[in-house]
C-alpha positions as CSV (number, residue, x, y, z in Angstrom):
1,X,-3.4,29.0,-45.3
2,X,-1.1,32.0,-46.3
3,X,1.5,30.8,-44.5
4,X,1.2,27.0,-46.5
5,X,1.3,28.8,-49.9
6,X,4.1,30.3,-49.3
7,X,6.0,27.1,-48.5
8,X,5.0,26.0,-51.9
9,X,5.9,28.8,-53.7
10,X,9.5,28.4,-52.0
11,X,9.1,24.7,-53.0
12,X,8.8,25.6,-56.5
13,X,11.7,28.1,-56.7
14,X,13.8,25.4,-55.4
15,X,12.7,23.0,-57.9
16,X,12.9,25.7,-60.5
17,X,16.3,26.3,-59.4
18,X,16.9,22.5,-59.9
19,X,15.1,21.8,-63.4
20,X,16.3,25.0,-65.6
21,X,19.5,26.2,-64.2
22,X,23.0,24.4,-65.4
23,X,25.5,25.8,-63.1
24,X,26.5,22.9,-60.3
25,X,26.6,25.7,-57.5
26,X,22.9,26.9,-58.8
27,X,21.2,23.6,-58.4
28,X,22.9,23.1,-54.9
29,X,21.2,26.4,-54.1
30,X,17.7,24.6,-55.6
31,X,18.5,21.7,-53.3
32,X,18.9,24.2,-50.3
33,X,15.7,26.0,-50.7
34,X,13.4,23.1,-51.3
35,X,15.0,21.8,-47.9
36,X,13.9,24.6,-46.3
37,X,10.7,24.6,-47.5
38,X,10.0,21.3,-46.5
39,X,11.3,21.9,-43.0
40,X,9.2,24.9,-43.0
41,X,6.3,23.2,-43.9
42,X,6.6,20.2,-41.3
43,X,7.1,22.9,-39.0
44,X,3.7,24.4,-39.9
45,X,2.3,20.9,-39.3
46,X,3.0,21.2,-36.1
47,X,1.9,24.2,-34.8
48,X,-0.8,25.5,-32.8
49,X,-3.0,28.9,-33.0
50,X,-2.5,29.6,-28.9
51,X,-1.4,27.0,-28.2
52,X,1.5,26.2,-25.1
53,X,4.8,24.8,-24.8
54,X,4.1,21.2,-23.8
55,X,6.1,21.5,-20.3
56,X,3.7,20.8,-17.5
57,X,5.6,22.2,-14.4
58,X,2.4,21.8,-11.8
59,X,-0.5,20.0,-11.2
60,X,-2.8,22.5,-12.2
61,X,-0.9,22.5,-16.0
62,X,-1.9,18.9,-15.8
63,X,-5.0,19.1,-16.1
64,X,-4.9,21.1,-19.5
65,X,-6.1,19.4,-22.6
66,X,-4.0,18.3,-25.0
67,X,-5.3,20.2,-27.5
68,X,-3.8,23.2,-26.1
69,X,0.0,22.0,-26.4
70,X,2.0,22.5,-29.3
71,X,3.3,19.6,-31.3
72,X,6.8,19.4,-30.3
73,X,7.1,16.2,-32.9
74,X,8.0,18.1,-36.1
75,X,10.2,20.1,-34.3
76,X,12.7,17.6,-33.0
77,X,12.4,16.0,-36.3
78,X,13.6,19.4,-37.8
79,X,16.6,20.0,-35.7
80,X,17.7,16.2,-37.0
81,X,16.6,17.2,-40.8
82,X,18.8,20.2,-40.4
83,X,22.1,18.5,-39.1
84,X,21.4,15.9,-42.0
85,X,20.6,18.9,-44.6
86,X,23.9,20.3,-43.9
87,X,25.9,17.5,-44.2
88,X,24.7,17.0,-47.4
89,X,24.8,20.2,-48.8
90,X,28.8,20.3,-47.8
91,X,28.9,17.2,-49.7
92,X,27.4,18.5,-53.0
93,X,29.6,21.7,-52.6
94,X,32.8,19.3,-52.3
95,X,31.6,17.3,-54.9
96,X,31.4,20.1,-56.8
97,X,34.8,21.5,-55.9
98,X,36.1,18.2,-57.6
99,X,34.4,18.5,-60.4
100,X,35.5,22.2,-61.0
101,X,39.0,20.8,-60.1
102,X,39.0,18.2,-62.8
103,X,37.0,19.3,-65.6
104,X,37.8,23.4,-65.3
105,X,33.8,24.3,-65.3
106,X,30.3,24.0,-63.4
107,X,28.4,23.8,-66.7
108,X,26.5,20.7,-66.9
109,X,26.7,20.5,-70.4
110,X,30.6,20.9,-70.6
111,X,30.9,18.5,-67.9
112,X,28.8,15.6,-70.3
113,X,30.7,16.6,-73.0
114,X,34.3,16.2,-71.4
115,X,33.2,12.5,-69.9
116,X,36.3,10.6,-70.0
């Protein structure tokens, strides 16, 4: 249960981090964390107090239950949400860069106020 809470509380920094900060670069950072809370979350889902790698290599392993085998589901699901993570965190830092580029600042509120 411990382990759950602390996911949330990461959750919430993130979303803090989103909601009260205006600095671009800051709320990227937001976006980060709540990924990784998520991901660490579905990771949780999936695990198993003693449980086994699900690799049966004999027929005796065969005849264990599947109770016993750790859910290897939210794990391949992570390694995909953590190519597609990436790729869009390099976005938001690029678009970022742009902004910067153009409008000399990563203030939100400048930014509004210089539209154009």
């Amino acid at each position: 249960m411990v382990p759950y809470i602390l996911c949330m509380i990461l959750f919430l920094i993130g979303v803090y981090g989103i909601i009260a900060k205006k600095n671009l670069i800051k709320i990227v950072i937001g976006m980060v964390i709540i990924e990784y809370a998520v991901n660490l979350i579905l990771i949780l889902v999936g695990y198993r107090s003693g449980g086994a790698a699900p690799i049966i290599t004999s027929i005796e392993g065969a005849s264990r239950e599947a109770s016993t085998f750790v859910d290897p589901l939210p794990q391949a699901l992570i390694v995909t949400s953590i190519v597609i993570g990436l790729s869009v965190t390099v976005l938001a830092i690029v678009l970022c860069l742009r902004l910067y580029e153009k409008y000399g600042t990563l203030d939100i509120l400048h930014i509004r106020r210089l539209r154009g």
